[in-house]
Backbone as JSON Lines, residues from 0, in Angstrom:
{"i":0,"aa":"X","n":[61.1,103.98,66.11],"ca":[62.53,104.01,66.34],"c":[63.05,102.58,66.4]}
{"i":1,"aa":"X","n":[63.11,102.07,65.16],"ca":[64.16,100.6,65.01],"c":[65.28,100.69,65.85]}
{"i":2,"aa":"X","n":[65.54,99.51,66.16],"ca":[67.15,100.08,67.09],"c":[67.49,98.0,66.6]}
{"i":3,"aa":"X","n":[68.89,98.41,65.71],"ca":[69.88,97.05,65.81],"c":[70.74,96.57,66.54]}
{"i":4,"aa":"X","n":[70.45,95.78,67.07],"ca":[71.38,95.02,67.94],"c":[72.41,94.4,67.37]}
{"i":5,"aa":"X","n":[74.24,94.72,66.98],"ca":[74.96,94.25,66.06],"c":[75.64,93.41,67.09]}
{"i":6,"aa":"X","n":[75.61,91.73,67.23],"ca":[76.46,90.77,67.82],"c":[77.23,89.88,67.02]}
{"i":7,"aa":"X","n":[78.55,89.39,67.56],"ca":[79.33,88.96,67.14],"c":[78.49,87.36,66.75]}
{"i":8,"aa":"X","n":[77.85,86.7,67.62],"ca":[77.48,85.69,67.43],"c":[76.03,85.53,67.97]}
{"i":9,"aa":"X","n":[75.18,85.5,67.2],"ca":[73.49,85.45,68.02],"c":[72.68,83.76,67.72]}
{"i":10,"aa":"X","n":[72.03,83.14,68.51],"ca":[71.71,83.41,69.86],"c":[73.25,82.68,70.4]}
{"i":11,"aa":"X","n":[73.9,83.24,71.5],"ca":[75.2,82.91,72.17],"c":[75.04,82.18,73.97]}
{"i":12,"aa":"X","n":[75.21,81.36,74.48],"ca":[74.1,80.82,74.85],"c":[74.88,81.44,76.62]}
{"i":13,"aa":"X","n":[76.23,82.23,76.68],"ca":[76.81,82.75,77.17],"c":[77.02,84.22,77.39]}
{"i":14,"aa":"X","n":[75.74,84.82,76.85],"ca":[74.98,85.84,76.94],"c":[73.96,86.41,77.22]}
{"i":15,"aa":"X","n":[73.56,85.91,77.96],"ca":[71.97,85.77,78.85],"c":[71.64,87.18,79.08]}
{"i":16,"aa":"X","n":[72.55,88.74,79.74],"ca":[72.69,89.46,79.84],"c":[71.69,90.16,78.43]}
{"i":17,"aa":"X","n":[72.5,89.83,77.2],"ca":[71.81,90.5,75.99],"c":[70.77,89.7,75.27]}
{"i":18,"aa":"X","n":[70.33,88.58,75.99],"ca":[69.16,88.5,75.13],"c":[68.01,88.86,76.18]}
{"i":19,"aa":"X","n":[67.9,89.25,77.75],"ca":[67.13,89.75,78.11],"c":[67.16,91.17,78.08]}
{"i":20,"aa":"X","n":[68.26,91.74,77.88],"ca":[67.92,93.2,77.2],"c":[66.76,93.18,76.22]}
{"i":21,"aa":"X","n":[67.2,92.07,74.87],"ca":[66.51,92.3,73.82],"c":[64.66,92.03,74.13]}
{"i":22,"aa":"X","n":[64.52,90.79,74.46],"ca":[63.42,90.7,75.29],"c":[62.56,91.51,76.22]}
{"i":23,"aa":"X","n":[63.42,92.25,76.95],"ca":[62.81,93.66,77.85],"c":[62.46,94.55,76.57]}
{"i":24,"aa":"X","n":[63.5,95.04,75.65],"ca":[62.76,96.1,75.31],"c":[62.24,96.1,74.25]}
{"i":25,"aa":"X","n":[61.67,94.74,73.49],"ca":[60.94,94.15,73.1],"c":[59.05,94.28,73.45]}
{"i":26,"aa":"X","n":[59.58,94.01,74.75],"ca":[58.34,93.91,75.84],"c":[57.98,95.55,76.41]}
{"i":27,"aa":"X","n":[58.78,96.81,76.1],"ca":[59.0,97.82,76.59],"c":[57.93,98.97,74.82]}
{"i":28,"aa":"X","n":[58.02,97.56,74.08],"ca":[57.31,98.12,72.49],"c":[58.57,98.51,71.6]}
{"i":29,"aa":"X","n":[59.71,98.57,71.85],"ca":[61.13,98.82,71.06],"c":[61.22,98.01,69.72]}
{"i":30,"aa":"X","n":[60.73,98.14,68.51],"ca":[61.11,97.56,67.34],"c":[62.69,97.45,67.11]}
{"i":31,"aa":"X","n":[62.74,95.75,67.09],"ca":[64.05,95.67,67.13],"c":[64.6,94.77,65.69]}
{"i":32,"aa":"X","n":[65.62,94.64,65.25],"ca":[66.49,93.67,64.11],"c":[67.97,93.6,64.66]}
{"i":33,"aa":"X","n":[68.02,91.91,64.62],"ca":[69.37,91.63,65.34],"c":[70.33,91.28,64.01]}
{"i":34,"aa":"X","n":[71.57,91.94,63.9],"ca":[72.14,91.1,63.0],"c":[73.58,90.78,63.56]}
{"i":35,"aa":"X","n":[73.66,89.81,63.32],"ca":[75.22,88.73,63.61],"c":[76.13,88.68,62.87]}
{"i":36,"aa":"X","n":[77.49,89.01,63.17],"ca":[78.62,88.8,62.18],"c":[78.97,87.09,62.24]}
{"i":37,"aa":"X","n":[78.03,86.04,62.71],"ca":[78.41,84.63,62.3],"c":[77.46,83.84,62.76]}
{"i":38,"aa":"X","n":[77.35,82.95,62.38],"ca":[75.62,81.82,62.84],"c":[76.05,81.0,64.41]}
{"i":39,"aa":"X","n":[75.37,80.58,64.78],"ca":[75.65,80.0,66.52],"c":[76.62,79.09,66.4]}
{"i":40,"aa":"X","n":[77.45,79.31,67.45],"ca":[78.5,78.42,68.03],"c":[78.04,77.32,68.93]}
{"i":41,"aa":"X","n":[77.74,77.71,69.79],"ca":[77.17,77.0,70.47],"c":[76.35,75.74,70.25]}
{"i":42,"aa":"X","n":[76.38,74.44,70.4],"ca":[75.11,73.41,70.54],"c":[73.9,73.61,71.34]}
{"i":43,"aa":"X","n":[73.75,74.27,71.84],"ca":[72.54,74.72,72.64],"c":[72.17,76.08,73.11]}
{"i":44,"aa":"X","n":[71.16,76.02,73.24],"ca":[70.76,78.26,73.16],"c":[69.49,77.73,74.43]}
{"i":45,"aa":"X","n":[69.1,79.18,75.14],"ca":[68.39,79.5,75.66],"c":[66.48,79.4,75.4]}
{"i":46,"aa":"X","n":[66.43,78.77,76.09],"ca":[64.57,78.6,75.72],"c":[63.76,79.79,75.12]}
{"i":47,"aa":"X","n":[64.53,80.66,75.9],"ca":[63.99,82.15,75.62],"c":[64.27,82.45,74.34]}
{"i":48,"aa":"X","n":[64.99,82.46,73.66],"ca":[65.33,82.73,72.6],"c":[63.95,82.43,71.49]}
{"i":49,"aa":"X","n":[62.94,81.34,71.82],"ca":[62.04,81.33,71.13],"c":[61.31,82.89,71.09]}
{"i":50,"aa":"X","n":[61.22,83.53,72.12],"ca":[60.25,84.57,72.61],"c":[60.45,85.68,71.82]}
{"i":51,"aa":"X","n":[62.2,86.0,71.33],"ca":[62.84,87.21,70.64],"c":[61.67,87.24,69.25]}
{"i":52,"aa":"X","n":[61.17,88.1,69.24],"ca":[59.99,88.73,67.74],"c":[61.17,89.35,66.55]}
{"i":53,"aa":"X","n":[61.99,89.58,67.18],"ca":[63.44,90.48,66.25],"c":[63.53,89.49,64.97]}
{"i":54,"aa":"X","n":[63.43,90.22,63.77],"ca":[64.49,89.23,62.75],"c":[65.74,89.57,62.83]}
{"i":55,"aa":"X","n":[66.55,88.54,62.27],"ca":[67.87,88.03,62.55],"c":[68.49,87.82,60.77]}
{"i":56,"aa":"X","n":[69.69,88.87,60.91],"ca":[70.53,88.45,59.71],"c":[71.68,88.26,60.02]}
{"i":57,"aa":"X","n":[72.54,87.2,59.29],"ca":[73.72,86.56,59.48],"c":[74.9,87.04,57.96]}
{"i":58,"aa":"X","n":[76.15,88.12,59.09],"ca":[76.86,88.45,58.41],"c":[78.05,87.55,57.66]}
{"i":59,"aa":"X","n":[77.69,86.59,58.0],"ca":[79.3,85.73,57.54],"c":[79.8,85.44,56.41]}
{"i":60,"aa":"X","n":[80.59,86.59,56.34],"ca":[81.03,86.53,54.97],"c":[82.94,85.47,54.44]}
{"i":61,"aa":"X","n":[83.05,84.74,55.01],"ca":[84.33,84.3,55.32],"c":[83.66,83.04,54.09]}
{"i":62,"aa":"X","n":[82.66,82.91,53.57],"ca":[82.55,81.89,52.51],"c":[82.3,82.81,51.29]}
{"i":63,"aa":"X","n":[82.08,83.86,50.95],"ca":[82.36,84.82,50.06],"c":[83.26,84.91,48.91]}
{"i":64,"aa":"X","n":[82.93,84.86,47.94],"ca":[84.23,84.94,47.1],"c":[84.47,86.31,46.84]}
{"i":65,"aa":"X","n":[86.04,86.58,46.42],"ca":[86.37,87.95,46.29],"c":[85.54,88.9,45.24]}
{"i":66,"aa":"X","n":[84.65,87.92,44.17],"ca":[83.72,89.1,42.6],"c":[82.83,89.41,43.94]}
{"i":67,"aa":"X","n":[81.82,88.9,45.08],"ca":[81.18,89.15,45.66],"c":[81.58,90.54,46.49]}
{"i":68,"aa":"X","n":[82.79,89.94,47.42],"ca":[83.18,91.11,48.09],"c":[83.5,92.65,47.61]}
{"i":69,"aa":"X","n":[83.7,92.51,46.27],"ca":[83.8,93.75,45.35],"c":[82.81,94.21,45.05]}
{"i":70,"aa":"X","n":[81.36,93.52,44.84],"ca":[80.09,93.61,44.24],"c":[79.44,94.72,45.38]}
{"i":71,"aa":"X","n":[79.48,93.89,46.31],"ca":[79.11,94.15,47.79],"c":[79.68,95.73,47.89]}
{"i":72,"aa":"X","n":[80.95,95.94,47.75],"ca":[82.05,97.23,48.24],"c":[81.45,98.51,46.87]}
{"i":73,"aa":"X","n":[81.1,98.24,45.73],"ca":[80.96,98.73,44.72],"c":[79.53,99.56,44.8]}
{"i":74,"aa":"X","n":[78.77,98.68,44.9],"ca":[77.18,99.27,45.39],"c":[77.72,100.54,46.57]}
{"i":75,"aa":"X","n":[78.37,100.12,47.57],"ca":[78.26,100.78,48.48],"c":[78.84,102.13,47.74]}
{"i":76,"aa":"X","n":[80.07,102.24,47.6],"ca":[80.99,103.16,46.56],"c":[79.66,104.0,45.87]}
{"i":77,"aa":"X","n":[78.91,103.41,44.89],"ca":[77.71,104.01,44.37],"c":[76.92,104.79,45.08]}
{"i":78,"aa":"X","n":[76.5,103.94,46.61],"ca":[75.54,105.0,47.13],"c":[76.49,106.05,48.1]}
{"i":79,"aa":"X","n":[77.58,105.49,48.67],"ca":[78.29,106.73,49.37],"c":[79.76,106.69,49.47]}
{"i":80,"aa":"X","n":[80.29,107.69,48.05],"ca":[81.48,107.26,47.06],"c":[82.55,107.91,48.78]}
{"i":81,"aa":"X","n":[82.65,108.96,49.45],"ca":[83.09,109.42,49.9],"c":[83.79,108.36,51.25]}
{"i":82,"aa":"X","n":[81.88,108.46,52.16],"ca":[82.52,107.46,53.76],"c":[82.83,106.16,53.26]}
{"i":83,"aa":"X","n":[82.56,105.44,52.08],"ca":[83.24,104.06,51.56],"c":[84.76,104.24,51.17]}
{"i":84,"aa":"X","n":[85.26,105.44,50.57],"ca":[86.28,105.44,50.38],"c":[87.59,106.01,52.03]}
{"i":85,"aa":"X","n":[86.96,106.36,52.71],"ca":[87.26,106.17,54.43],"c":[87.16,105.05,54.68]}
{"i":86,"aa":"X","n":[86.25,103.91,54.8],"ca":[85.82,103.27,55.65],"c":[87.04,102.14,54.94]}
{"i":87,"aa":"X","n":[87.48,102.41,53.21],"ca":[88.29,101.17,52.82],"c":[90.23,101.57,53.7]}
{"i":88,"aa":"X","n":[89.96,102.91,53.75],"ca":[90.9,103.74,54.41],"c":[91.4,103.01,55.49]}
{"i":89,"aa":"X","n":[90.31,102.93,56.48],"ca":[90.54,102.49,58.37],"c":[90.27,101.46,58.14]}
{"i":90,"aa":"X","n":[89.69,100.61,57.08],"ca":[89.92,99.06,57.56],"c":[91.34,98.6,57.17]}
{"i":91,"aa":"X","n":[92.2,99.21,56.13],"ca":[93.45,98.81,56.32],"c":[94.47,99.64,57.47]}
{"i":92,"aa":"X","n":[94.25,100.6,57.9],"ca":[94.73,100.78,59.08],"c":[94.6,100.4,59.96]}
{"i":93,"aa":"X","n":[93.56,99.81,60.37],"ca":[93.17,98.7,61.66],"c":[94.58,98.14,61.87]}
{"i":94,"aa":"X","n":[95.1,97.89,63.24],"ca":[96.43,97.52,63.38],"c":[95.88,96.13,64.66]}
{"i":95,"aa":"X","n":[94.46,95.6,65.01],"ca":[93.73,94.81,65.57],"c":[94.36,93.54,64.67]}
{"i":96,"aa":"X","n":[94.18,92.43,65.8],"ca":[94.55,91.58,64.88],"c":[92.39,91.02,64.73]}
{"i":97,"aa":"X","n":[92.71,90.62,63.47],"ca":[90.9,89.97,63.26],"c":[91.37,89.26,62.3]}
{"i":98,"aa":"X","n":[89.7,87.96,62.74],"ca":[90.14,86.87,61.77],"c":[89.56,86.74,60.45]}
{"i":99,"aa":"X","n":[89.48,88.14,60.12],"ca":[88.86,88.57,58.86],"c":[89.29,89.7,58.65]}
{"i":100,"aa":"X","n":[89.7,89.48,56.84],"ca":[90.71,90.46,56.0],"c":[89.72,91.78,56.11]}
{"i":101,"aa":"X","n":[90.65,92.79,55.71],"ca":[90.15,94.28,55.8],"c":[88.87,94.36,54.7]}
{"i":102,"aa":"X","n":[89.27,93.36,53.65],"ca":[87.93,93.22,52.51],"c":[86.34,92.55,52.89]}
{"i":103,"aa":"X","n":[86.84,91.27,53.91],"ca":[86.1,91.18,54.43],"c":[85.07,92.16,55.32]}
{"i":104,"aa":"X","n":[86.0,92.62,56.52],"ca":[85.24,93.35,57.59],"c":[84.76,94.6,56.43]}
{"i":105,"aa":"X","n":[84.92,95.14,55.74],"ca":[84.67,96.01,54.23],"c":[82.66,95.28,54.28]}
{"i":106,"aa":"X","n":[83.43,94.29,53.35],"ca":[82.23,94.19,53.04],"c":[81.06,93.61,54.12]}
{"i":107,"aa":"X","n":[81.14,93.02,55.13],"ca":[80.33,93.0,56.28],"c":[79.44,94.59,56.72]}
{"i":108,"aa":"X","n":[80.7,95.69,56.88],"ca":[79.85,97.25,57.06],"c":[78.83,97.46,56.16]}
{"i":109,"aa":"X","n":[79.49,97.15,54.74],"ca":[78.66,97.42,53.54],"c":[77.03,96.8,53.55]}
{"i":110,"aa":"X","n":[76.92,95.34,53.71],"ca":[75.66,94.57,54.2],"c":[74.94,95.17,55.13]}
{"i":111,"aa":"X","n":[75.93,95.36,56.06],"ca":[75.24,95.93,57.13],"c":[74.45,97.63,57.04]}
{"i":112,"aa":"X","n":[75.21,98.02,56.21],"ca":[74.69,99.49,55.52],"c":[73.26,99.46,54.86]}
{"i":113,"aa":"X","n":[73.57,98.08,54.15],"ca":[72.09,98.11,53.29],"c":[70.18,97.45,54.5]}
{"i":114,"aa":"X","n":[71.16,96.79,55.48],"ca":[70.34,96.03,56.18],"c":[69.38,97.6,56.99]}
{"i":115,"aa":"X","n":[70.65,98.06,57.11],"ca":[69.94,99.36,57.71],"c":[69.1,100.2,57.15]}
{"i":116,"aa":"X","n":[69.59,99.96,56.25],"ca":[68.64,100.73,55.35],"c":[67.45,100.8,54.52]}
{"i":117,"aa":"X","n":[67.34,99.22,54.75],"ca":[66.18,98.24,54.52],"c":[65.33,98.19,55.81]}
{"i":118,"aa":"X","n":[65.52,97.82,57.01],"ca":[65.08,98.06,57.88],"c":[64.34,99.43,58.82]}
{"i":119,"aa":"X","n":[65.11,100.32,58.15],"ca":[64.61,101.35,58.65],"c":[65.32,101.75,60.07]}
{"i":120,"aa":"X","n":[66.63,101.19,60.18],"ca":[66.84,101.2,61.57],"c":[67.34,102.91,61.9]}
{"i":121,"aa":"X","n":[66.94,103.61,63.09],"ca":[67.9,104.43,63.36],"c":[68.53,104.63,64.55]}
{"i":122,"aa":"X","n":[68.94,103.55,65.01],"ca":[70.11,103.2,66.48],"c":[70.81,101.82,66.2]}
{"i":123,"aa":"X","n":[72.21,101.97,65.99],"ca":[72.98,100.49,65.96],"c":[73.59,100.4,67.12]}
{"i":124,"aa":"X","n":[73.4,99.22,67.84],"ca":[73.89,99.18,69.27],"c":[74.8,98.15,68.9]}
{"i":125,"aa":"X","n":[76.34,97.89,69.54],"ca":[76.76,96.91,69.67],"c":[77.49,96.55,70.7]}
{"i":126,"aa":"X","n":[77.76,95.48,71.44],"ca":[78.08,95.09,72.77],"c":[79.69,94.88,73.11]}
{"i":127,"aa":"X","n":[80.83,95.15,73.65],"ca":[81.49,95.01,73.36],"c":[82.49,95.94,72.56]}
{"i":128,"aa":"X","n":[83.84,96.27,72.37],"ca":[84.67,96.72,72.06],"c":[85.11,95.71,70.88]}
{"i":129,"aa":"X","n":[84.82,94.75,70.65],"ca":[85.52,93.83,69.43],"c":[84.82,93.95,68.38]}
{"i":130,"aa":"X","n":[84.65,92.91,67.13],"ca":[84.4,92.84,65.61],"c":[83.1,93.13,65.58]}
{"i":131,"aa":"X","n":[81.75,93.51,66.35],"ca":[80.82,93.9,66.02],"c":[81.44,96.11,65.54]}
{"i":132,"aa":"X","n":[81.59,96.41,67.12],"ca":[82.03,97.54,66.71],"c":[83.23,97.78,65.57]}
{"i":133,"aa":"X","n":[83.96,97.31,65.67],"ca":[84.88,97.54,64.33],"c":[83.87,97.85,63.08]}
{"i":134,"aa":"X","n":[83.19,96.87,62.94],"ca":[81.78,96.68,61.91],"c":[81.23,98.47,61.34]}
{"i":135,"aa":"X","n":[80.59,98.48,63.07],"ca":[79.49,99.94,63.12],"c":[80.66,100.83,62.66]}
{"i":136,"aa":"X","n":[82.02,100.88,63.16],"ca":[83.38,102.3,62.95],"c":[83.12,102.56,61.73]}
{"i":137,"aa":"X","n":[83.3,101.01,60.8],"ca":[83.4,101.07,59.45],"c":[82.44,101.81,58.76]}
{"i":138,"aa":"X","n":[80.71,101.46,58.98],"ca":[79.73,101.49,58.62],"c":[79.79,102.9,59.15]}
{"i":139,"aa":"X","n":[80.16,103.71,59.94],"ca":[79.51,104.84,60.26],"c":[80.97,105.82,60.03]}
{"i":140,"aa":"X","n":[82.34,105.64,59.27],"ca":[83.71,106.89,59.51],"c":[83.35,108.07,59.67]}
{"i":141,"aa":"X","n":[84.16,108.52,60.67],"ca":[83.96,110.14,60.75],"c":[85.69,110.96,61.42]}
């Protein structure tokens, strides 16, 4: 049972809370994959952070060009013509303000669709009410 940890920013050095989650259930035998909607902010991270066994993918798509973001949205369209055509639905209804276009946060779910699916994950956890979950809404419409 993979289980993803979806954070806005990993390792965050103002989150101590979730990287000893990850670490506990790590240590608990929990196969884990962290992926980030952006690379560290921070100048400095937690020692611990060496210890995390998790691989780590970085969603940041804000250097993306738009043939990509279509490339990205298109595959998805291919493998699931229906919840992609929802998910392009509620990302322009989103009435949130975010600092990333509806094509963007689009194609972030989409990555994140395939990561999952590469991984094998079957639990996406994300922390927070902001742009990670927006992410999973997208990635998962119902």
């Amino acid at each position: 049972m993979k289980i993803c940890y979806l954070l806005k920013t990993y390792p965050k050095i103002s989150e101590t809370f979730i990287l000893q989650e990850i670490l506990a259930l790590e240590q608990a035998g929990y196969p884990l994959h962290i992926v980030s909607l952006q690379q560290p902010t921070d100048d400095r991270c937690h020692d611990t952070v060496t210890q995390v066994k998790a691989g780590v993918d970085y969603l940041d798509v804000k250097p993306l060009k738009a043939l990509q973001w279509l490339f990205i949205l298109f595959r998805a369209m291919a493998r699931q013509p229906w919840d992609t055509l929802k998910a392009v639905s509620m990302a322009f209804d989103n009435t949130r303000d975010s600092p990333l276009s509806p094509w963007q946060q689009l194609a972030q779910a989409a990555t994140l669709a395939n990561i999952v699916r590469k991984e094998d994950v079957c639990h996406l956890h994300a922390h927070f009410a902001t742009e990670p979950t927006e992410v999973v809404h997208l990635n998962y419409p119902r």
